[in-house]
C-alpha positions, 0 to 999 in steps of 0.5 A: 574058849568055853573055860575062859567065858567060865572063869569070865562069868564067875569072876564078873559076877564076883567083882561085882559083890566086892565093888558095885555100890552096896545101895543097889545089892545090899546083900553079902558077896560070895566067900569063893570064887564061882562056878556056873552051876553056883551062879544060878542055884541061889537068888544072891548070886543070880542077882549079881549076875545080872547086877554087873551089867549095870555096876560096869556100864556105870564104871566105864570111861567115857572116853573109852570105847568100851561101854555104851555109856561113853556114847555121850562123847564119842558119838558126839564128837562123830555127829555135830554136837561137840568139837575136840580141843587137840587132836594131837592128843588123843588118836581116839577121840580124833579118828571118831571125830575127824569120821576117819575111822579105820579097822585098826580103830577099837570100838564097841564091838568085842566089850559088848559082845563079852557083855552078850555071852554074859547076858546069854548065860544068864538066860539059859542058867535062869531058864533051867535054874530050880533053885531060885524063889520064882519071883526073883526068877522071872523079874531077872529073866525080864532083866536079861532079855532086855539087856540083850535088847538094849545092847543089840539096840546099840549094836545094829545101830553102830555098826549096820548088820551084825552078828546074831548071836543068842546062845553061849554055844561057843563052837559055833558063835565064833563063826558065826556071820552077820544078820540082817538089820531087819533080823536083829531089830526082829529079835530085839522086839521079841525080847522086848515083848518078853521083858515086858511080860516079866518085869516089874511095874514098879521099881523093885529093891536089891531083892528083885522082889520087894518094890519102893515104896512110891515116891522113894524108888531107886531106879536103877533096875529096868521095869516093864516101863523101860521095855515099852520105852525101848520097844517105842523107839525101837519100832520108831527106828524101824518106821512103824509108827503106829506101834511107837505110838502105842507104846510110847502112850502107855509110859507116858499114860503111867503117872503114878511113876513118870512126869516131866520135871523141871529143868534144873530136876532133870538129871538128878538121881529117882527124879520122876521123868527118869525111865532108868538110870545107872547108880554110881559105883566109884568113890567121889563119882557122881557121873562119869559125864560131869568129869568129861564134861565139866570144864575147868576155869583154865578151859579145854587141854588134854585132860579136859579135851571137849566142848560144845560146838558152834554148831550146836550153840547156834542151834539153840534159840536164845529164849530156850531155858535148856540153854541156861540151865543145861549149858555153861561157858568159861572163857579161857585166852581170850576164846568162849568155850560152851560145854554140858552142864546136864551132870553138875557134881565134879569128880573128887576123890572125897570118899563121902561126896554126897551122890545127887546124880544118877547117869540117866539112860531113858527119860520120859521126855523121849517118848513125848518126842517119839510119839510127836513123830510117830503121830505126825507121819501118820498124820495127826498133826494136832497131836503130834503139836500137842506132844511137841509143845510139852516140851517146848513149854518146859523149855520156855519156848513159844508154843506151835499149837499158838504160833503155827498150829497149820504148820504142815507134815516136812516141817513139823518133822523137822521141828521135831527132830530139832526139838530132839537135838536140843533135848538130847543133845551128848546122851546116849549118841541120840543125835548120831542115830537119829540123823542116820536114820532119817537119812539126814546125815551124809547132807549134814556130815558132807559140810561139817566134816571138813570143818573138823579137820578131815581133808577127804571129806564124809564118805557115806560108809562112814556112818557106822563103826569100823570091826576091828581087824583082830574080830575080823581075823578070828572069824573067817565068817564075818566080813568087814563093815562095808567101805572099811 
């Protein structure tokens, strides 16, 4: 078992020399294969240690459940925001849309996992590492602590209580049990707090070291911006509002480096709102939305298999520019199909496509939403209409503070989330988590998952992923996501 996560560790990190995108290393790969000890004796290695993260998450399919990107669709399909053309087709996509998962399902679960022992190691090796120049040190520490952060972000969200495990000491991780949600957002704050003491302020090149100049970042690498982004939504998910508030304030405070861009700018690679985003790696690739997404004059089949749905199209009001700009429709036998139009650029297998995309993790837009919410369950109305109308404005809606500035606390809330919804809808899995958890969802799933097919109707449990029975098989200690 140890030797396989060896050969694991050294061979990730050598894929990623050979295959990420050259703009983001920018430094020679290794002539051998690696060892552990060789990872973490020279500032090259090191940083490509940390580099595969963000070079695989960029790879990964997004109708796979692997990475974390493919988010996008699958918890879209499992919430509200996108109908799936064939069921016939593709168990998948079906059993995350029909909410008729089982244990037999793949998931999330042992991928990001893998991902985990990866990120472990690099914290242990960085730790102890003397051979490393002590800035590069530091700033790629505060990378892995919030990579851990940001995979156990998604983890106890998708599955409820789950493993905690924070070391590579295989012996005992491989019986390890769960922890409480409570215990994991505990740790994902601590290693926020962490991050955001290390990180960088400013977007730094492949070096780890040497910042852009400002105005002409790649940001492709997480700052000390994107630990406060993720802490505020963190602490938001946890109800801590006057936490979220603060920092979310201090991102959005910071306007040498964040704006909110226009619309048609929102989605274009080093744009200003942009917190993080991921540089494609694969030939012809922009995004890996823009190729699911995207559909084709001939509409929806098996290669393209989503659309937007009814319910989500309805949502919007017809005045929103998020509807123009964001969304497209063909008509294909006779039936009008919406679908995202965020990513614009197509696949291609053209070697020189120009890349004018970035995948957007977290944007600026967010913690506007996150701190009109926090503000308003703490009763500052005022400023939770202020932070709402922000983004209202950019989406030429009329404002609340002109319309309705008395509007009270429930209302403005759900204003919010709806504000949320058309904002965010197929990134990341936002309208999934956020419906889970304002406790929104069994109200909303009993009614439209019949609508999708599943004769058996939404059962509560159904709101996080099955583990596979193969995880639960190997561990004697870990028990099955409740329900399943």
């Amino acid at each position: 078992m140890k030797m396989k996560y060896l050969i694991y560790i050294a061979s990730f990190v050598s894929l990623t020399f050979t295959s990420a995108c050259k703009k983001l290393i920018e430094i020679d790969g290794p002539k051998t294969s690696l060892s552990t000890l060789d990872i973490y004796s020279s500032d090259a290695t090191a940083i490509g240690t940390i580099t595969s993260l963000y070079a695989n998450m960029a790879s990964g399919l997004l109708n796979a459940t692997s990475e974390f990107t493919s988010l996008s669709c699958i918890a879209g399909l499992s919430a509200d925001e996108l109908t799936l053309f064939s069921r016939a087709n593709n168990f998948t996509l079906s059993s995350f849309y029909q909410n008729n998962l089982t244990n037999n399902n793949l998931g999330y679960w042992k991928d990001t996992y893998s991902r985990l022992y990866l990120v472990n190691a690099a914290i242990e090796g960085l730790t102890s590492s003397e051979g490393l120049t002590p800035a590069v040190k530091q700033h790629l520490l505060g990378e892995a602590k919030f990579m851990r952060a940001f995979y156990y972000f998604y983890l106890v969200n998708l599955y409820g209580d789950v493993p905690l495990v924070i070391s590579t000491e295989y012996t005992s991780n491989d019986l390890i049990p769960k922890s409480s949600r409570l215990q994991i957002y505990d740790q994902i704050i601590i290693d926020l707090r962490y991050a955001e003491g290390l990180l960088s302020d400013q977007y730094l090149k492949a070096d780890a070291v040497t910042a852009y100049p400002i105005g002409a970042e790649e940001r492709v690498r997480p700052t000390k911006a994107a630990a406060m982004a993720l802490m505020s939504r963190t602490f938001l998910f946890r109800g801590e509002w006057s936490n979220a508030e603060r920092q979310a304030t201090l991102v959005i405070d910071n306007k040498v480096n964040y704006k909110l861009e226009s619309l048609d700018r929102v989605f274009l690679k080093n744009n200003m709102e942009a917190i993080w985003q991921l540089q494609p790696i694969n030939r012809g690739v922009n995004t890996r939305d823009a190729g699911l997404f995207l559909l084709p004059v001939s509409g929806p089949s098996a290669s393209y298999p989503v659309y937007i749905s009814e319910s989500l199209i309805d949502a919007f009001e017809l005045s929103d520019q998020r509807r123009n700009a964001w969304l497209r429709s063909i008509t294909a036998n006779g039936v009008v199909y919406f679908y995202p139009y965020k990513y614009k650029v197509p696949q291609t297998n053209v070697t020189n496509t120009p890349i004018t995309e970035y995948s957007t993790v977290m944007r600026l837009a967010e913690q506007y939403l996150i701190r009109a919410e926090a503000r308003a369950h703490q009763g500052n109305i005022s400023g939770a209409i202020s932070d709402l109308d922000e983004i209202r404005k950019r989406a030429g809606l009329s404002l609340v503070g002109q319309i309705n500035p008395d509007i009270n606390q429930m209302d403005l809330l759900e204003l919010i989330l709806k504000e949320k919804q058309l904002e965010f809808f197929t990134e990341w899995g936002h309208r999934w988590l956020d419906i889970k958890r304002t406790n929104r969802i069994d109200a909303l799933m009993t009614v439209i998952t019949p609508k999708k097919g599943n004769l058996n109707g939404w059962k509560s449990y159904q709101q996080y992923y099955p583990i596979h029975i193969r995880e639960l098989n190997t561990n004697p200690n870990l028990t099955p996501t409740p329900g399943y």
